[in-house]
Each structure stands twice: as structure tokens, then as C-alpha cells.
N, CA, C and O atoms as a Tripos MOL2 file, in Angstrom:
@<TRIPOS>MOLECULE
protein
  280   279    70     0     0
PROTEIN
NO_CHARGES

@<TRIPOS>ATOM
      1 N          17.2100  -16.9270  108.2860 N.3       1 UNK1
      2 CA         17.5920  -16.4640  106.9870 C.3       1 UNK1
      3 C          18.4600  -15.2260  107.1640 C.2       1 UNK1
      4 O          18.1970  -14.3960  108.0330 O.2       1 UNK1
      5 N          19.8170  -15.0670  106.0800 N.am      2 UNK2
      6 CA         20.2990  -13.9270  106.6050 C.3       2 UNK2
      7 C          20.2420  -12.5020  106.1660 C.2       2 UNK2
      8 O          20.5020  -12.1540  105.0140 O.2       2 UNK2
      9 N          20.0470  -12.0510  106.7000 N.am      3 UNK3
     10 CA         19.8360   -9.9390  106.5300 C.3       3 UNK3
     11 C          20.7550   -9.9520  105.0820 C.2       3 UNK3
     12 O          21.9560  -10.2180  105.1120 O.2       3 UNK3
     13 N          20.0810   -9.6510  103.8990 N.am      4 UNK4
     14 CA         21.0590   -9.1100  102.7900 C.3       4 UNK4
     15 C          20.9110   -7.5450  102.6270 C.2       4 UNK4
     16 O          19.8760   -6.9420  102.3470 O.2       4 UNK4
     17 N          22.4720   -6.8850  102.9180 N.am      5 UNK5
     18 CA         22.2810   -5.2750  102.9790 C.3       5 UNK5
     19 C          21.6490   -4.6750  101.0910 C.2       5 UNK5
     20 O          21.0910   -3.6630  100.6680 O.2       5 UNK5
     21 N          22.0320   -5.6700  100.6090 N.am      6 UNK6
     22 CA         22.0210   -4.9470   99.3150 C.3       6 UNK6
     23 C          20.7020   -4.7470   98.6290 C.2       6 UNK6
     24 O          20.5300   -3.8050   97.8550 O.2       6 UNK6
     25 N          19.6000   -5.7860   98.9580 N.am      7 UNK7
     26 CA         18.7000   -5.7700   98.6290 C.3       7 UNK7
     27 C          17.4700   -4.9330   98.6630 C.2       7 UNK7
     28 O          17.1710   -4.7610   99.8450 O.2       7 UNK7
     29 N          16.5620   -4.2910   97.8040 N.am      8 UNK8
     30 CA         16.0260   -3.0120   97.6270 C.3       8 UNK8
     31 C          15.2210   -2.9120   99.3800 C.2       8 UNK8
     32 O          14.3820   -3.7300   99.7570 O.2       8 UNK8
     33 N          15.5620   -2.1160   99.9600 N.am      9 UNK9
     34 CA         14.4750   -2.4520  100.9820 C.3       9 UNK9
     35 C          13.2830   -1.1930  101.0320 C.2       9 UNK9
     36 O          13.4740   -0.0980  100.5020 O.2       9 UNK9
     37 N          12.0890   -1.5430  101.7290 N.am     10 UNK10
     38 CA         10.7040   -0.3830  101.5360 C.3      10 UNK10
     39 C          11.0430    0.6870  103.3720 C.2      10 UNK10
     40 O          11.7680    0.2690  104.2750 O.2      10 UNK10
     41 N          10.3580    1.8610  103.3910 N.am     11 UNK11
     42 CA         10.3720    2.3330  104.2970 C.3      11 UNK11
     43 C          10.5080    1.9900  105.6430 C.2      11 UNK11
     44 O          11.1730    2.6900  106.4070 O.2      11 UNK11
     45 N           9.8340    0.7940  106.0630 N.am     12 UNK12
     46 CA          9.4110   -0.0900  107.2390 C.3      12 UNK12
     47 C          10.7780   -1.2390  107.2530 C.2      12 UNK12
     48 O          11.0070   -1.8130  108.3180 O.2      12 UNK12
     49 N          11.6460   -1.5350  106.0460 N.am     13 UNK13
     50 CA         12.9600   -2.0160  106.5150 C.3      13 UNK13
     51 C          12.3730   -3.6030  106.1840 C.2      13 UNK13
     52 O          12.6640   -4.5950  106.8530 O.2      13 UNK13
     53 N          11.2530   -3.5800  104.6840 N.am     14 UNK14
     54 CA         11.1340   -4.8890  104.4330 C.3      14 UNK14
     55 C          10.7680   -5.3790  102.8060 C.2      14 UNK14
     56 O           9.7320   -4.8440  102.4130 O.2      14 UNK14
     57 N          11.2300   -6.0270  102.0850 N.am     15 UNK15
     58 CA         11.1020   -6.6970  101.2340 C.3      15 UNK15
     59 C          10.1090   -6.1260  100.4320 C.2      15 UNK15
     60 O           9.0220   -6.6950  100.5420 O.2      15 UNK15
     61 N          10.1490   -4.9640   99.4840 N.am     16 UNK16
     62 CA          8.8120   -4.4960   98.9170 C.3      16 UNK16
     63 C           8.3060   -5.2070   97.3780 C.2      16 UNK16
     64 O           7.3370   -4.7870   96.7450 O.2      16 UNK16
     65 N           9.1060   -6.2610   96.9790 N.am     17 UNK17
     66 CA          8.5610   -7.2660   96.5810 C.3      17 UNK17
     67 C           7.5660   -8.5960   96.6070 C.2      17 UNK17
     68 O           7.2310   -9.3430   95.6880 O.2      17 UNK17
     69 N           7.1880   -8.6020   98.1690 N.am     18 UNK18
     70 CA          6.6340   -9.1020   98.5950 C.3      18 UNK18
     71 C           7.0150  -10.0460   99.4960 C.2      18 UNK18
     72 O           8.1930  -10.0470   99.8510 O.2      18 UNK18
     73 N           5.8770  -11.2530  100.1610 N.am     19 UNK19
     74 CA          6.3320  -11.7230  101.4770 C.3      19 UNK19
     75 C           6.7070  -13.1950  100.7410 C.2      19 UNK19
     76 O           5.9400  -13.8980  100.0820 O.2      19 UNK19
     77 N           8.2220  -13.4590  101.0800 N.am     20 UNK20
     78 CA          8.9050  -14.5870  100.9680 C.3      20 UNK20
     79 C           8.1240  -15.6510  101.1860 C.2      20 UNK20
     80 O           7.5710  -16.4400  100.4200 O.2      20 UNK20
     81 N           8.1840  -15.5060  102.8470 N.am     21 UNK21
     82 CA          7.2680  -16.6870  103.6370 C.3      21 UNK21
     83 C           6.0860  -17.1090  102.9180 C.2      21 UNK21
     84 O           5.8840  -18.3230  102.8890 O.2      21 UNK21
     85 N           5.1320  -16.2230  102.2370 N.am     22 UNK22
     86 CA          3.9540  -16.3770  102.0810 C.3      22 UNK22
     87 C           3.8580  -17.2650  100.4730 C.2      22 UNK22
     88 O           2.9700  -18.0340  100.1060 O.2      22 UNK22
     89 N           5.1950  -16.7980   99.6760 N.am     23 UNK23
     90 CA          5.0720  -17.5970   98.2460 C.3      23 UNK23
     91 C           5.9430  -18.7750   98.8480 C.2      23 UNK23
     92 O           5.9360  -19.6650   97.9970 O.2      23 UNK23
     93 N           6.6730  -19.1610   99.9200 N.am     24 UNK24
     94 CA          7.2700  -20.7680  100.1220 C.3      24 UNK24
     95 C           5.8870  -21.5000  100.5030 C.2      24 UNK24
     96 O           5.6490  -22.6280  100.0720 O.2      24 UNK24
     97 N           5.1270  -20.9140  101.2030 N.am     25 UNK25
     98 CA          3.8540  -21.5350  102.0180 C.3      25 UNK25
     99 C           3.4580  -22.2690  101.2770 C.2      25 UNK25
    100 O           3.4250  -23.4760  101.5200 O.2      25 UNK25
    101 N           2.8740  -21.5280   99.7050 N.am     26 UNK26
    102 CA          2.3230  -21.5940   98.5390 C.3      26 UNK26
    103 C           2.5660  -22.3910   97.9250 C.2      26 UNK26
    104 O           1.6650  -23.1650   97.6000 O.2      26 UNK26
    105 N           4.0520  -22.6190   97.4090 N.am     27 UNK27
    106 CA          4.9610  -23.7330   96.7490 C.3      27 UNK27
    107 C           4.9100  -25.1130   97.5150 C.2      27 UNK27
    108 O           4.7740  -26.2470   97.0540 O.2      27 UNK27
    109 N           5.0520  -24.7010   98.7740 N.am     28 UNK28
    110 CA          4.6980  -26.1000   99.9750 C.3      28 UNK28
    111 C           3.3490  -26.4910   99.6530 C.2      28 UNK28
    112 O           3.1690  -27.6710   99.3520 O.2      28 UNK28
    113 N           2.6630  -25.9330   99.6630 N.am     29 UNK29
    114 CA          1.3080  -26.5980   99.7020 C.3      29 UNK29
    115 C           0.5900  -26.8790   98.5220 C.2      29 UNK29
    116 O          -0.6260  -27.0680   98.5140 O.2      29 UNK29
    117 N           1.4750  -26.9190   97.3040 N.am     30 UNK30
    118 CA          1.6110  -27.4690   95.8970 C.3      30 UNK30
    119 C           0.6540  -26.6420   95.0360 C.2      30 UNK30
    120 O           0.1940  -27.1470   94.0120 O.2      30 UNK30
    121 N           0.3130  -25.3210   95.4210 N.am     31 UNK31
    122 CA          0.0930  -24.4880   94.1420 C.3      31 UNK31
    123 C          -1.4680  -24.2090   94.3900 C.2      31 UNK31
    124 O          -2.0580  -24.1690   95.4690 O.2      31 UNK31
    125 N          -2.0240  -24.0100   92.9700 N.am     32 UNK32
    126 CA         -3.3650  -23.6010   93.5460 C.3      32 UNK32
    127 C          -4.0530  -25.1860   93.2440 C.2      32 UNK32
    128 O          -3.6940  -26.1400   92.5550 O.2      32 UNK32
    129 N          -5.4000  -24.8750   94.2770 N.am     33 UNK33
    130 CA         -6.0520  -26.7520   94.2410 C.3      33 UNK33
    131 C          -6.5930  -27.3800   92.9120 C.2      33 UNK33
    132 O          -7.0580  -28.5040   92.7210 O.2      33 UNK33
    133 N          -6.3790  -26.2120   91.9450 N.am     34 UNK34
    134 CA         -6.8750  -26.7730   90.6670 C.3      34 UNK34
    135 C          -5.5200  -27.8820   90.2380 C.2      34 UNK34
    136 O          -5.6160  -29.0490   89.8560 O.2      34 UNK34
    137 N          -4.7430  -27.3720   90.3730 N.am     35 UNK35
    138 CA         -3.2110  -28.1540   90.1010 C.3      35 UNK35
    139 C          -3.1720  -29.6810   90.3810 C.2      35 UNK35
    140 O          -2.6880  -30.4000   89.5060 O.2      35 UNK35
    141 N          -3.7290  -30.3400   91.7390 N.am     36 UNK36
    142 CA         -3.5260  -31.6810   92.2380 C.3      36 UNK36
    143 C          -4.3420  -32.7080   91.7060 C.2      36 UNK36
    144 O          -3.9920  -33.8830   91.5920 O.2      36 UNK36
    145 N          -5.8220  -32.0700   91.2720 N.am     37 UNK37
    146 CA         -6.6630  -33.4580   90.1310 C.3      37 UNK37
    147 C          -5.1750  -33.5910   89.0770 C.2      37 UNK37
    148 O          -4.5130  -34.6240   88.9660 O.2      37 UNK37
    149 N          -4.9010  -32.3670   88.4240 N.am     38 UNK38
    150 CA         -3.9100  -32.7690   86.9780 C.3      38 UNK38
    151 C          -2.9190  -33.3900   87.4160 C.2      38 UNK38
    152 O          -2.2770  -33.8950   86.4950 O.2      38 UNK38
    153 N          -2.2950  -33.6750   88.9150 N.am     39 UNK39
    154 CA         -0.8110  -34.0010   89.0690 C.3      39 UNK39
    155 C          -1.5640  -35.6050   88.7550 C.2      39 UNK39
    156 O          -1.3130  -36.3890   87.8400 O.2      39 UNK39
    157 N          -2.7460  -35.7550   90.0990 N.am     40 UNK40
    158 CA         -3.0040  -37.4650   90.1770 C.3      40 UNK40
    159 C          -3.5690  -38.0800   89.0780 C.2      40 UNK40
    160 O          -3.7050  -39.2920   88.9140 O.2      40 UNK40
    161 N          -3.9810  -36.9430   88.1260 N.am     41 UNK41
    162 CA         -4.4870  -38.0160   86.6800 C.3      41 UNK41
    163 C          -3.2930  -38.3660   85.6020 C.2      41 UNK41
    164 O          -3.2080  -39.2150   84.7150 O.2      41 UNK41
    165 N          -2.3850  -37.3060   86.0860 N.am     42 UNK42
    166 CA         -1.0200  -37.7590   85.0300 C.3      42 UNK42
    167 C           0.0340  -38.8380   85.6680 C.2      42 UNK42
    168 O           0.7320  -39.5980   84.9980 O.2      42 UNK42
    169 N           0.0120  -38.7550   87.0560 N.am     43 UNK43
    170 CA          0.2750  -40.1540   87.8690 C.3      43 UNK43
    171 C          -0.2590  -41.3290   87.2820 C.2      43 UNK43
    172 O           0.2500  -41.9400   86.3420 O.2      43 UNK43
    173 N          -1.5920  -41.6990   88.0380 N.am     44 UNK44
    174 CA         -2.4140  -42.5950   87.5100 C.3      44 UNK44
    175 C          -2.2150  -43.1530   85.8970 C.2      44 UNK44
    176 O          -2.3570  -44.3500   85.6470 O.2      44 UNK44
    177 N          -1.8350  -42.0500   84.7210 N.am     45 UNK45
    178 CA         -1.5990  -42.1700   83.5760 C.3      45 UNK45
    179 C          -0.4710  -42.5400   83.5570 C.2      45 UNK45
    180 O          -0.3520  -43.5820   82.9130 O.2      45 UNK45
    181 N           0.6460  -42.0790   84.0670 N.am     46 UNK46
    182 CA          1.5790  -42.6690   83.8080 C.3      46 UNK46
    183 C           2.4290  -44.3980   84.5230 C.2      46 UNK46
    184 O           3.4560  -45.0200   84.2500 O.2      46 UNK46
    185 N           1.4080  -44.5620   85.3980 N.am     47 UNK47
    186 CA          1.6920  -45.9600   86.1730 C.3      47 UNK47
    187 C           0.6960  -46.8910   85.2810 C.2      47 UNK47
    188 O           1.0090  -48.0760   85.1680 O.2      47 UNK47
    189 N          -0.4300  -46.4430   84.6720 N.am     48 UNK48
    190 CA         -0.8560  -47.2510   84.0220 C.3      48 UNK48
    191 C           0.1070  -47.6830   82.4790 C.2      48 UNK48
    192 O           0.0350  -48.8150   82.0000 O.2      48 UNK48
    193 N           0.8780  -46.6960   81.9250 N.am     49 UNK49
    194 CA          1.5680  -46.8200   80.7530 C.3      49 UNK49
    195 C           2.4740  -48.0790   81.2580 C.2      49 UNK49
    196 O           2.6180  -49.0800   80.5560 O.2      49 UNK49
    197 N           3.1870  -47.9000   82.7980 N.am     50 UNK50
    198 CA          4.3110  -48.9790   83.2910 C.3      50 UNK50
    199 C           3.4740  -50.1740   83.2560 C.2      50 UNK50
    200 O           3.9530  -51.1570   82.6900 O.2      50 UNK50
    201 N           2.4640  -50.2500   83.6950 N.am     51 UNK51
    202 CA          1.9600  -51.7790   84.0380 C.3      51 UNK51
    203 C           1.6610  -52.3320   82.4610 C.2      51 UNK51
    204 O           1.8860  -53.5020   82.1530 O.2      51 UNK51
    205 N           1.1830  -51.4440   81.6100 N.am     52 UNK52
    206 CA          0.8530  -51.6640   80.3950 C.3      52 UNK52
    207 C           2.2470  -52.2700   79.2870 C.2      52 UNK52
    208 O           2.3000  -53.0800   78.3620 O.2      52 UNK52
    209 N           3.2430  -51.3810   79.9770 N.am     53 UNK53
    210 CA          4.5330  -51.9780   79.0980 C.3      53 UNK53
    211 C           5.4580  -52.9310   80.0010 C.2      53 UNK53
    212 O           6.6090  -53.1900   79.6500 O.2      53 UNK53
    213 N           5.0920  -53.2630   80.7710 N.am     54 UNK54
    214 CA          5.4370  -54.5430   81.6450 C.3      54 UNK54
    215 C           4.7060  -55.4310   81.1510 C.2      54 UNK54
    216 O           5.5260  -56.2670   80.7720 O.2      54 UNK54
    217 N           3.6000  -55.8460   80.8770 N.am     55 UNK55
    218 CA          3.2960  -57.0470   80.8070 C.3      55 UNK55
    219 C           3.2940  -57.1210   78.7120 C.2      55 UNK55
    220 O           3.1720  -58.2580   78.2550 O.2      55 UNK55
    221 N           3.3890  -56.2680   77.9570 N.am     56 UNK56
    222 CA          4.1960  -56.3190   76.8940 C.3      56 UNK56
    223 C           5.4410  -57.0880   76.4840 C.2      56 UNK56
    224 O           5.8100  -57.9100   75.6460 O.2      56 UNK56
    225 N           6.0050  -56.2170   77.7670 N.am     57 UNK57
    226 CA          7.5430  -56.9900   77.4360 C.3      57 UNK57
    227 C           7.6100  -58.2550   78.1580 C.2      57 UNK57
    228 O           8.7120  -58.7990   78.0910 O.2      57 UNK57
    229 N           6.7460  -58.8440   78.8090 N.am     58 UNK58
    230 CA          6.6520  -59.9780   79.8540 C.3      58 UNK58
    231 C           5.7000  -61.3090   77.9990 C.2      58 UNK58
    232 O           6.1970  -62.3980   77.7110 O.2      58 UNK58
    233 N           4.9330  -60.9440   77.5160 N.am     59 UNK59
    234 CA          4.6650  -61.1630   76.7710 C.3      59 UNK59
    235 C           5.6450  -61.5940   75.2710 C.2      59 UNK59
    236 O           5.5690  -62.5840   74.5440 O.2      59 UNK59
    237 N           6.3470  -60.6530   75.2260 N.am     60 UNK60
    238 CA          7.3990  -60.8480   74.3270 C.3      60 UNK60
    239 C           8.1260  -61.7790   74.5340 C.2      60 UNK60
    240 O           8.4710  -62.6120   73.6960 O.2      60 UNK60
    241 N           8.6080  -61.7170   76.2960 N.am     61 UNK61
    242 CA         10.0210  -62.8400   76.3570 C.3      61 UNK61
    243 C           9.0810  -64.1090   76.6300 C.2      61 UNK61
    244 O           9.6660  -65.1900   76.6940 O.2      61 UNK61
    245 N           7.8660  -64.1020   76.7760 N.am     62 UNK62
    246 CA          7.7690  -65.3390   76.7400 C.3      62 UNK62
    247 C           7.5430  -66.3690   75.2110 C.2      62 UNK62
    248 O           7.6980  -67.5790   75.0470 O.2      62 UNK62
    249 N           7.0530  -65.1090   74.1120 N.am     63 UNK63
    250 CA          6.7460  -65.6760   72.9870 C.3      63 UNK63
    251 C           8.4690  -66.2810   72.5960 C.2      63 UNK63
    252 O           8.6910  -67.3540   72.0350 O.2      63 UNK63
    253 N           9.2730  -65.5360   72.9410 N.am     64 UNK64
    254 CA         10.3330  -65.8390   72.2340 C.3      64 UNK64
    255 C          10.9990  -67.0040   73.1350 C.2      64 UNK64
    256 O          11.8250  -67.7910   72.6740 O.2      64 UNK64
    257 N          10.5560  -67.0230   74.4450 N.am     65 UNK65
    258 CA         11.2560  -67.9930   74.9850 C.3      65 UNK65
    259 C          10.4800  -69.3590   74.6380 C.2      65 UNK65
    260 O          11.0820  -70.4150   74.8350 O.2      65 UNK65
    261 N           9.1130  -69.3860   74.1090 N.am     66 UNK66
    262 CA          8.2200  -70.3280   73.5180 C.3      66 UNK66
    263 C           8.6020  -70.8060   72.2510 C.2      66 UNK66
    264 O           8.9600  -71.9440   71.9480 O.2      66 UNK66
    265 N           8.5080  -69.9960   71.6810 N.am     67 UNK67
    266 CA          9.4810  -70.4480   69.7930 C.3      67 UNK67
    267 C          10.7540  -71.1660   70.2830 C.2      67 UNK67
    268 O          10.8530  -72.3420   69.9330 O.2      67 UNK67
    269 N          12.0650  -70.4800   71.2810 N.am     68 UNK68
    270 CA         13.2320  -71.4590   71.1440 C.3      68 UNK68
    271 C          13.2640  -72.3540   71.7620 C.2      68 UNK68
    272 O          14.1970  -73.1530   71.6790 O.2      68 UNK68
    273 N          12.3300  -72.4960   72.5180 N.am     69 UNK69
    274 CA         12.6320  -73.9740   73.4290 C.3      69 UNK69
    275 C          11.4440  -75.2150   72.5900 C.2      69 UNK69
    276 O          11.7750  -76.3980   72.5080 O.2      69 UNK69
    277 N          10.4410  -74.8410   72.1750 N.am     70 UNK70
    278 CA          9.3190  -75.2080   71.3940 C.3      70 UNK70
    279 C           9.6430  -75.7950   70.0290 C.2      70 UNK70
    280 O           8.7340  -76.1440   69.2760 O.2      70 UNK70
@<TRIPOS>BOND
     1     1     2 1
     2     2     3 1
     3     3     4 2
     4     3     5 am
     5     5     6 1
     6     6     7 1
     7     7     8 2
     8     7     9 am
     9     9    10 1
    10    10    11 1
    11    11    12 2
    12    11    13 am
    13    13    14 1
    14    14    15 1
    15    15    16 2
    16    15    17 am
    17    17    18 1
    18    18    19 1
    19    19    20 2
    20    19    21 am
    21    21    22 1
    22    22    23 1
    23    23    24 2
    24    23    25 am
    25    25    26 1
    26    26    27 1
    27    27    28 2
    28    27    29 am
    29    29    30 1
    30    30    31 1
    31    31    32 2
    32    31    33 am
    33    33    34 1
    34    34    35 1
    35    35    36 2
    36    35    37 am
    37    37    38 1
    38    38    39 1
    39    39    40 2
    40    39    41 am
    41    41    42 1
    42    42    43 1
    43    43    44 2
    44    43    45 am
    45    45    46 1
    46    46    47 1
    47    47    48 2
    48    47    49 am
    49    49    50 1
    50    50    51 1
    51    51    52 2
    52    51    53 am
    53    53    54 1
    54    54    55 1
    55    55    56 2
    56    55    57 am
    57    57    58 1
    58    58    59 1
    59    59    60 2
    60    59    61 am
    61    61    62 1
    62    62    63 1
    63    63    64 2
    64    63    65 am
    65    65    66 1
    66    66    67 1
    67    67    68 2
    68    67    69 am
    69    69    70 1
    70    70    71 1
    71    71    72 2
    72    71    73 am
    73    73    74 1
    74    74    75 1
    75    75    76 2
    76    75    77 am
    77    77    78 1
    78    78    79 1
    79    79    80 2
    80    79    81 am
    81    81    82 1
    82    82    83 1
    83    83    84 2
    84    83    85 am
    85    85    86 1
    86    86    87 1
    87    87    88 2
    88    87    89 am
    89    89    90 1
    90    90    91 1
    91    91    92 2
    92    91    93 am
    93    93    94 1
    94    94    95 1
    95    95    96 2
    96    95    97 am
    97    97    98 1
    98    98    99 1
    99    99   100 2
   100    99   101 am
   101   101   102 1
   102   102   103 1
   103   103   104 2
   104   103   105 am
   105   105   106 1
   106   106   107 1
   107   107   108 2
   108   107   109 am
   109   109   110 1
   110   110   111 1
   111   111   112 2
   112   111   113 am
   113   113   114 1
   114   114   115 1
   115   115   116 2
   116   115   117 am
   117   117   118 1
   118   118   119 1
   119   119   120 2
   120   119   121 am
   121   121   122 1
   122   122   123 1
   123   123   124 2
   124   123   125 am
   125   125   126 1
   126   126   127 1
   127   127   128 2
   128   127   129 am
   129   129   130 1
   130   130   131 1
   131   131   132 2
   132   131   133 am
   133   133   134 1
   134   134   135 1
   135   135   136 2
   136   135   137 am
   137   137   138 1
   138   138   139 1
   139   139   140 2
   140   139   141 am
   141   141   142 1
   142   142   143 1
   143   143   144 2
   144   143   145 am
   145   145   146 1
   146   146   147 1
   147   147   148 2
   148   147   149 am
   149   149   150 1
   150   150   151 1
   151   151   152 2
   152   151   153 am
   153   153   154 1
   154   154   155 1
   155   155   156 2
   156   155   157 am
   157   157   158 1
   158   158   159 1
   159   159   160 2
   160   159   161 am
   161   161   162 1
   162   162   163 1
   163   163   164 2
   164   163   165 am
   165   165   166 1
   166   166   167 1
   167   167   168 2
   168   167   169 am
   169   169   170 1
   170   170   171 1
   171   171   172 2
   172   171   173 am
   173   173   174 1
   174   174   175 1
   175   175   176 2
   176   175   177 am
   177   177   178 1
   178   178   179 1
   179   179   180 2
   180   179   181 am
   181   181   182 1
   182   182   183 1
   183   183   184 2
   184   183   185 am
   185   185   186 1
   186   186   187 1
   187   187   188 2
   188   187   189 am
   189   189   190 1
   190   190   191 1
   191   191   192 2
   192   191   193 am
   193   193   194 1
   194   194   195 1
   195   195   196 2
   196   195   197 am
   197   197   198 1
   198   198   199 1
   199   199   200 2
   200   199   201 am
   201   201   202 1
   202   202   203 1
   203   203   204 2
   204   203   205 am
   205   205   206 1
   206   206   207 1
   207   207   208 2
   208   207   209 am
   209   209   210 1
   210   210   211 1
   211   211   212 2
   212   211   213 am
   213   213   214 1
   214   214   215 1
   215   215   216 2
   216   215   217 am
   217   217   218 1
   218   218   219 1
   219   219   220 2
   220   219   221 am
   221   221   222 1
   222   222   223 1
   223   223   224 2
   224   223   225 am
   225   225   226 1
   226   226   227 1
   227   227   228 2
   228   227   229 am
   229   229   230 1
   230   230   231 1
   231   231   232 2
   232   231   233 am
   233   233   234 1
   234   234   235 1
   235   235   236 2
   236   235   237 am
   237   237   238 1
   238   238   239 1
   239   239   240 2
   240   239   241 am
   241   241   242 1
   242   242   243 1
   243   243   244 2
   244   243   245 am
   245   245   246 1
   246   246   247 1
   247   247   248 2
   248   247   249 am
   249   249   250 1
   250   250   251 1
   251   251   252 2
   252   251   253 am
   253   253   254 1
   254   254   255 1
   255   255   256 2
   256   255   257 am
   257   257   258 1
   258   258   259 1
   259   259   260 2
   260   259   261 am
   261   261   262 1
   262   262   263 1
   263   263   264 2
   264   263   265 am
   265   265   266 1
   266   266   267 1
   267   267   268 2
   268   267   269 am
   269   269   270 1
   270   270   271 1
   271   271   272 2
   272   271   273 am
   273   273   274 1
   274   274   275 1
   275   275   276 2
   276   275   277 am
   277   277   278 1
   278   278   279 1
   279   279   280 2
@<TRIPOS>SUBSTRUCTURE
     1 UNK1         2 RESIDUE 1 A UNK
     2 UNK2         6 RESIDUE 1 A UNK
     3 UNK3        10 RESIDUE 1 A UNK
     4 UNK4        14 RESIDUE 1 A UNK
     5 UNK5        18 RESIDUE 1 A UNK
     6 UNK6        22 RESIDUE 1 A UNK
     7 UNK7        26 RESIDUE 1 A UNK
     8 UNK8        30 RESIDUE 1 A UNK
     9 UNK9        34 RESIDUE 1 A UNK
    10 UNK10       38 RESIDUE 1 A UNK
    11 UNK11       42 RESIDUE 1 A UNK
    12 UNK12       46 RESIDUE 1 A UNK
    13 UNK13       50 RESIDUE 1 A UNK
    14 UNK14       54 RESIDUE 1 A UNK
    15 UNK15       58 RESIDUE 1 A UNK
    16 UNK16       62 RESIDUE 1 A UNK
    17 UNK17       66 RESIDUE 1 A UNK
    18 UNK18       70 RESIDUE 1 A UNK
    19 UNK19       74 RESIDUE 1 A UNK
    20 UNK20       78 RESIDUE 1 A UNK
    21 UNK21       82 RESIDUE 1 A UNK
    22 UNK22       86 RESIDUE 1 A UNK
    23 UNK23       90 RESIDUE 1 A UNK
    24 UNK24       94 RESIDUE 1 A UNK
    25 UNK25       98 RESIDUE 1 A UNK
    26 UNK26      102 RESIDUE 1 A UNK
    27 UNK27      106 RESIDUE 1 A UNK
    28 UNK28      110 RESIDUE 1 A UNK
    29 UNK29      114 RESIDUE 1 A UNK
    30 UNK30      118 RESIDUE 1 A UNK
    31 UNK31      122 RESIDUE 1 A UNK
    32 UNK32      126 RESIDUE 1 A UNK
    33 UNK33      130 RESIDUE 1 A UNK
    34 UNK34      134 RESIDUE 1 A UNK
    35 UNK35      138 RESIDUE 1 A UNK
    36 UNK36      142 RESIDUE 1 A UNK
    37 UNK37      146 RESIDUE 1 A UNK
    38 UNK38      150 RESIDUE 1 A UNK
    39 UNK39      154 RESIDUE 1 A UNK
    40 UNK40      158 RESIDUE 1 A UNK
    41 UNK41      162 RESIDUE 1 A UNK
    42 UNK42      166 RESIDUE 1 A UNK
    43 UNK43      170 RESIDUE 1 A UNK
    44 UNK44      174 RESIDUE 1 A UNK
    45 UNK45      178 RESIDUE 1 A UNK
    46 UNK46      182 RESIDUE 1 A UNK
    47 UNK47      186 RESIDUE 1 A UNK
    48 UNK48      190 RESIDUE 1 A UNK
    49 UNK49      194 RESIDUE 1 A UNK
    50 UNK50      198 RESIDUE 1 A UNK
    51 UNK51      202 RESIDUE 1 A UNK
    52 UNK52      206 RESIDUE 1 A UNK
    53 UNK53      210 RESIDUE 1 A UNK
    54 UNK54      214 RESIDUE 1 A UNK
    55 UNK55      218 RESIDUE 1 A UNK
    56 UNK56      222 RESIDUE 1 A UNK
    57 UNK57      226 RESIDUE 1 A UNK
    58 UNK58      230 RESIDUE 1 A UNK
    59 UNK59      234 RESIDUE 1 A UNK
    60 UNK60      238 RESIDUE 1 A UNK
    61 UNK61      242 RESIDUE 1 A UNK
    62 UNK62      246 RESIDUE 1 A UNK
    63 UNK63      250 RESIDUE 1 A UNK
    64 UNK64      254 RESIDUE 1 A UNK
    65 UNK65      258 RESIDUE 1 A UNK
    66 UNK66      262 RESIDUE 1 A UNK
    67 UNK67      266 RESIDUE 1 A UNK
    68 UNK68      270 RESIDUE 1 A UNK
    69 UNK69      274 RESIDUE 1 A UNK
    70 UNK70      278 RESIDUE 1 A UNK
């Protein structure tokens, strides 16, 4: 990563906003563990909506393909 002169620096010649590395770690490892039940239940929710409106519309073309050929 490269040295930016402009940026506020602390006595010791480092980042007194805090440690970079330590909030990417954080973001990498997807937040705090309360976060990952809510990601996989809104997954799960939302693949169930697809399978649910797949066989809807699988339903539809067949009613209609039943009426015109019928």
C-alpha cells in the first residue's frame, strides 16, 4: 500500500484513526456473527420466492398452452 504524505499522521508515524488492516480483516470476515443467521435466512427466503415463482409461471404456460391446443 502506498505511503500518503498528506494524511494526518500520530507521533509514532501512524494512522491515528485507526488500524486499516484490522477494519479489512473485519469486512473479510463478514461483520459481526450476529450478521450471517440474517444473510442465510434472507437467502433461503429469497430462493424460496424463485422456486415459488417458477413453478407459477410454469403453471400459467401450461394452463394457457391447455386452453389453446384443448
Amino acid at each position: 500500500m502506498a505511503h500518503n504524505p498528506q494524511a494526518p499522521q500520530g507521533p509514532e508515524g501512524h494512522d491515528p484513526s485507526g488500524s486499516t488492516q484490522m477494519f479489512r480483516a473485519f469486512v473479510d470476515e463478514g461483520g459481526s456473527p450476529q450478521a450471517r443467521p440474517q444473510a442465510a435466512a434472507s437467502s433461503s427466503g429469497s430462493r424460496l420466492g424463485v422456486i415459488v415463482g417458477v413453478v407459477v409461471v410454469l403453471a400459467v404456460v401450461a394452463a394457457v398452452a391447455w386452453l389453446a391446443l384443448g
